[in-house]
N, C-alpha and C positions, 0 to 999 in steps of 0.2 A: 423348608418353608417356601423357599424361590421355585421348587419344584411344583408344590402345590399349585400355586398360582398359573403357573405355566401352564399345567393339565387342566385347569379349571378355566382358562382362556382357551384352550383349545375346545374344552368341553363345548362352551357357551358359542364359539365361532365353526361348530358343528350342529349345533341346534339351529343355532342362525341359519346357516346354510340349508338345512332340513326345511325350516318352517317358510322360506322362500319357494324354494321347491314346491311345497305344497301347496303355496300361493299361485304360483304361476302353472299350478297343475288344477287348482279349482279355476281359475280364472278362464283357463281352455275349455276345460268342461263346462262351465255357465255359456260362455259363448259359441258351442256346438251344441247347447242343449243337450246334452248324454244324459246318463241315471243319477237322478237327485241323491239316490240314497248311497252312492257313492261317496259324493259330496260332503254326505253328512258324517261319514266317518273322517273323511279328511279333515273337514272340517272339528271335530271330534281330537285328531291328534294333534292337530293347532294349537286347541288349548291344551292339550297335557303339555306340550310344549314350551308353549307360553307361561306355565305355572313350573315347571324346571328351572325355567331361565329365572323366573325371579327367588326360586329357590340359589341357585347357584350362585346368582348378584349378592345376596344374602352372603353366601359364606365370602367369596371371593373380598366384599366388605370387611366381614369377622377378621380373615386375614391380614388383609391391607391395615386394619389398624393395630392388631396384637406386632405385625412388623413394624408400623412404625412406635410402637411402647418400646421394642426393644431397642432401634436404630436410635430415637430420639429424648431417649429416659435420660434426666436433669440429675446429673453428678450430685451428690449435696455435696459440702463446705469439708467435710472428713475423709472423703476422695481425694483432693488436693495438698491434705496436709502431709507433708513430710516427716521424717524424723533425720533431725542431725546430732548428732551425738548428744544424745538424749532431749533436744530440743525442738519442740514439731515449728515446722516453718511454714507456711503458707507460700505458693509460689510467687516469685517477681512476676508479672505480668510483662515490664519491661523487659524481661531475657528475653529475646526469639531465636527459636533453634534453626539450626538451616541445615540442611542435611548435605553429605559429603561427597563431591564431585566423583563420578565415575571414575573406575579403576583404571578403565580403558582407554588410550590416550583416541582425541578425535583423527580420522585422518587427514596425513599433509596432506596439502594439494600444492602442486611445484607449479610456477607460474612461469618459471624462463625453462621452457622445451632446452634447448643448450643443456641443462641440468639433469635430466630424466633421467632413472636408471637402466641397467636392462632388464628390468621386471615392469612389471603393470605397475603402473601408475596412477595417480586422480591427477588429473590437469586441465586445465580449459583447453579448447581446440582452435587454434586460431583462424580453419574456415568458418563454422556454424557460432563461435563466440561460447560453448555450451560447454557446462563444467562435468566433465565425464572420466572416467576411469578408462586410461586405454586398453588394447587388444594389442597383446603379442604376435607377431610373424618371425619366425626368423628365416635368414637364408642363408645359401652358401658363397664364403665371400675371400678376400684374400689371406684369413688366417687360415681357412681352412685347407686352401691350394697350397700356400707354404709347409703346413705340416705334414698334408700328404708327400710333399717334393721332399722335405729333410726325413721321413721315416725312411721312402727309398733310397736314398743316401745311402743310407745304415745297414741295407740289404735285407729289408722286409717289403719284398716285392710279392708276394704269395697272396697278398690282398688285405697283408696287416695297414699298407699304407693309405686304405681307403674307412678306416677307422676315424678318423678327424673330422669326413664327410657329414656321421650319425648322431655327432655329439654338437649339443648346443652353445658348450661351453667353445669353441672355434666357429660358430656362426654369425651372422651380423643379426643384429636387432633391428625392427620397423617396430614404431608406435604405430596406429591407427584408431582412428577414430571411431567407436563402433554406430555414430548417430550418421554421420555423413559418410563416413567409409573412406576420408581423405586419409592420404600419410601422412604423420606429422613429424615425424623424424626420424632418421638410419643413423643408427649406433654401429661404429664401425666395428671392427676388434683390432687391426690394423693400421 
């Protein structure tokens, strides 16, 4: 039924649009003086035009009200009645139902940076004052120079000791701000 409507507004805002046209197409030709008998067929498809449209207001009406009979149809008293154990009950008006908080918890926003983890996080920024979700950078920092120094130790100098460089889990953490682009704090590992 929402379908109808819709093709049937489209209909009617294509007519429309036609029968301007031909308006501002007789109105040219009246004012250049061209062939009348042009005119008169324009003129001519105006009114079929014009008798469409009221055709179509017609149904696009019949619609609009067969949808509101079904959106707006008055429950009787026998809709409402219950059964409890063999007892019909009318409902309480007093009860109101509320419906059940999201499964999803909202997310924290950590307010002392000091706290942040090494993941993204929602936090206010303490340049812009803006409550945003940071941006990860990580870089290389002195856990990672230690672990390359103690692999070589162990005698994996072949370029196993440049292993600690690739991984994130031996890198320093930067928050950043993705609105101001400030850094809001470096999570050491060290």
């Amino acid at each position: 039924m929402e379908l109808d409507m819709v093709s049937l507004s489209l209909k009617i805002q294509q007519l429309h649009d036609r029968r301007d046209m031909l308006k501002v197409l007789q109105e040219f030709r009246n004012r250049s003086n061209l062939n009348s008998t042009v005119g008169s067929k324009e003129q001519a498809e105006i009114q079929q035009i014009d008798q469409e449209l009221q055709e179509l207001f017609q149904k696009k009406r019949e619609l609009q009200e067969t949808e509101d009979k079904v959106y707006n149809h008055m429950r009787t008293k026998e809709d409402y009645i219950t059964s409890m154990g063999g007892v019909s009950v009318l409902p309480d008006p007093s009860v109101v139902y509320v419906e059940a908080p999201p499964s999803i918890p909202a997310p924290e926003v950590i307010l002392d940076i000091m706290k942040l983890p090494p993941v993204s996080s929602r936090t206010q920024c303490p340049e812009c004052r803006q409550f945003i979700t940071t941006e990860i950078v990580t870089s290389i920092g002195d856990a990672a120079c230690l672990a390359c120094v103690t692999i070589s130790l162990f005698g994996c100098v072949a370029g196993c000791c440049l292993i600690p460089f690739c991984i994130d889990n031996f890198k320093d953490v930067t928050h950043r701000c993705p609105r101001c682009r400030s850094s809001i704090i470096t999570i050491k590992k060290l």
